[in-house]
C-alpha positions as CSV (number, residue, x, y, z in Angstrom):
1,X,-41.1,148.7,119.2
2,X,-40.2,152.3,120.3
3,X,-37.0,150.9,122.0
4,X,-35.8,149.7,118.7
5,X,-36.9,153.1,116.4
6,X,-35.0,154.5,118.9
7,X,-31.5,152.1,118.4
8,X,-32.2,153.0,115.1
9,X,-32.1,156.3,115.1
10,X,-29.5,156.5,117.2
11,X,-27.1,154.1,115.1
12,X,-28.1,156.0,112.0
13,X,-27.0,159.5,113.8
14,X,-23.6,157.7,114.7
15,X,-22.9,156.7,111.2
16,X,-23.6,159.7,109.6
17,X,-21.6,161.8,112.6
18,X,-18.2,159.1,111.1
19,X,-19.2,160.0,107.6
20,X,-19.4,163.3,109.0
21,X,-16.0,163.5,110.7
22,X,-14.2,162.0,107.7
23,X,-13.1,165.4,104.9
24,X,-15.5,165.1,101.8
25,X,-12.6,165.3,99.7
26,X,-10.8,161.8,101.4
27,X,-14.1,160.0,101.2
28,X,-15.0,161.0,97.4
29,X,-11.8,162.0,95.8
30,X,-9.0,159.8,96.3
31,X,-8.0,157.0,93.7
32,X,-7.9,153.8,95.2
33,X,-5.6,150.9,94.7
34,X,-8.9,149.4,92.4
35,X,-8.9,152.2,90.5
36,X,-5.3,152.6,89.6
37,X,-5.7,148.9,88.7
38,X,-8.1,149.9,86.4
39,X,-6.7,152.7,84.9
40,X,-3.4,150.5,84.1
41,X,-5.5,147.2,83.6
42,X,-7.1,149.1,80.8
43,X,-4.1,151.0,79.3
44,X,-2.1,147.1,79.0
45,X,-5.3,146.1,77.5
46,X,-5.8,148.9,75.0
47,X,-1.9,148.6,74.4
48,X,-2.1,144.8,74.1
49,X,-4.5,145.2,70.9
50,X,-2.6,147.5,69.6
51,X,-5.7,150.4,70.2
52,X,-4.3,153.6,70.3
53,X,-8.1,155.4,70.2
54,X,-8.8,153.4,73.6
55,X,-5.8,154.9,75.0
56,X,-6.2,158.1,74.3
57,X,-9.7,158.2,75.7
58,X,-7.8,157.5,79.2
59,X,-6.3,161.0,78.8
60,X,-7.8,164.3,79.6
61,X,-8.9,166.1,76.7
62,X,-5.6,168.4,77.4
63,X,-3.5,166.3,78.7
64,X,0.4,166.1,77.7
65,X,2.2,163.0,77.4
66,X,5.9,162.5,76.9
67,X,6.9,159.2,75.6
68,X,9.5,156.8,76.7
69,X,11.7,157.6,73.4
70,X,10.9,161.5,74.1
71,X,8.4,162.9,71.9
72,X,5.6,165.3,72.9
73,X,2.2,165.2,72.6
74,X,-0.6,167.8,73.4
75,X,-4.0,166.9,73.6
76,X,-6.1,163.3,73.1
77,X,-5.9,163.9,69.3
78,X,-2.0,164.6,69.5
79,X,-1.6,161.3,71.8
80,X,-3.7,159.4,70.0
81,X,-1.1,159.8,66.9
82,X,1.6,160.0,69.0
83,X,0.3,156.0,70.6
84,X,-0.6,154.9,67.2
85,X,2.3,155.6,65.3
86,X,4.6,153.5,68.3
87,X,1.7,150.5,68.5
88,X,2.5,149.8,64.5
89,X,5.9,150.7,64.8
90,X,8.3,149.7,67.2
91,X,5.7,148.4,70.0
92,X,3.9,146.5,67.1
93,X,2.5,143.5,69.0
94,X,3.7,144.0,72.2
95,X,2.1,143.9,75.7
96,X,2.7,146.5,78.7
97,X,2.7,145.9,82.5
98,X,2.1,149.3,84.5
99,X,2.9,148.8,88.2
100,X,1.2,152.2,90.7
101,X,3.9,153.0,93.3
102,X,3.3,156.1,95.2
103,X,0.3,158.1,94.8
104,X,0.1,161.5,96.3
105,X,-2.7,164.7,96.4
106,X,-1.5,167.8,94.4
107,X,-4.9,169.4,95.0
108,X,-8.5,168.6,94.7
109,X,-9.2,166.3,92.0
110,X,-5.5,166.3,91.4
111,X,-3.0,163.4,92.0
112,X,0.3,162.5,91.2
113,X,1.4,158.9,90.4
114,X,4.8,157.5,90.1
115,X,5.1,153.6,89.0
116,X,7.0,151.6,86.6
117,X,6.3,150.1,83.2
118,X,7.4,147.0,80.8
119,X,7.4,146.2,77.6
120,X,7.3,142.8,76.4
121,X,7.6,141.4,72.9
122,X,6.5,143.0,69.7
123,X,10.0,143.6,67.3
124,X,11.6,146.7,69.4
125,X,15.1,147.7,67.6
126,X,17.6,148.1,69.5
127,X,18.0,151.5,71.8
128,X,13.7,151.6,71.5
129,X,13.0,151.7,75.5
130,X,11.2,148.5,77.3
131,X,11.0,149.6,80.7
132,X,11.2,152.3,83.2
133,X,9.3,154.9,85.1
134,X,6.6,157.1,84.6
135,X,5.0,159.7,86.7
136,X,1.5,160.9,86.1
137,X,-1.3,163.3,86.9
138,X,-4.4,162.0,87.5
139,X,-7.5,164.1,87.4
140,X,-11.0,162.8,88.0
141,X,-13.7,164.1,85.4
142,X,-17.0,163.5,85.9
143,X,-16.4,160.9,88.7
144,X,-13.7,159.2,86.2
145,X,-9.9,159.4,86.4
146,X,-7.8,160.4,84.1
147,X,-4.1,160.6,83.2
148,X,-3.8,164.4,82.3
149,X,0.0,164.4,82.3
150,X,1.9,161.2,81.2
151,X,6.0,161.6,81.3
152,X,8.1,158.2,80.7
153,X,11.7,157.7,82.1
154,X,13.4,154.9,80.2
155,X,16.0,153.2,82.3
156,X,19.1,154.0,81.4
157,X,20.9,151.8,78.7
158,X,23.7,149.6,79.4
159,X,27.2,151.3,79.4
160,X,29.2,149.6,75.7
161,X,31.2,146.5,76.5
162,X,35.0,147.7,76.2
């Protein structure tokens, strides 16, 4: 019985010396792959019904977004507009795919995200961007992460035929 309070103790002094040796900020801070899959698995749904309130409540209360077609927004309010004027415009009906590539620390708290995006159907004119890269900062607020900034690079558009 002592023996084994002792293998106890002892295990329970080893884990907490790894927990220990690992920085606070590695074991608490950084998104994982699950969460970026969330974060995107619920901007495609949002996006998917069209739900540009949901959206916006996956931004940071100041965060900035620039859109695929090049507009501004600053602030949820701003990018809530911003995401419903494009869901019942041009992106009426459509689904995106977000795919996380590389995902690097800025500073505490503070990431930056580069991936790439699709758009599929909904009645896009022609020259309204369907795909192409974005680059984010992420922020985690109380123990959630957020995008704070949001900038879209459309791929470039196919040269005229001659």
């Amino acid at each position: 019985m002592r023996r084994a309070r002792i293998r106890a103790i002892g295990l329970g002094i080893g884990v907490l010396a790894a927990l220990l040796s690992t920085p606070l900020t590695a074991r608490m801070q950084d998104p994982t792959e699950a969460e970026l899959r969330r974060l995107a698995e619920s901007y495609a749904q949002a996006w998917a019904k069209g739900d540009a309130r949901a959206l916006a409540a996956l931004y940071s209360s100041d965060a900035i977004r620039v859109g695929p077609e090049g507009g501004i927004a600053t602030g949820r309010a701003k990018i809530e507009q911003a995401l419903g004027l494009i869901l019942n415009g041009p992106y009426r009906a459509s689904k995106i795919n977000i795919t996380y590539g590389v995902t690097t620390r800025a500073a505490q708290d503070a990431y930056v995200s580069e991936g790439t995006f699709t758009i599929a159907g909904g009645m896009p004119p022609a020259g309204v961007p369907t795909h192409g890269r974005f680059l984010q900062t992420l922020v985690r607020v109380s123990g959630r992460w957020m995008i704070a900034g949001d900038g879209a690079i459309s791929a470039p558009r196919p040269a005229p035929a001659k």
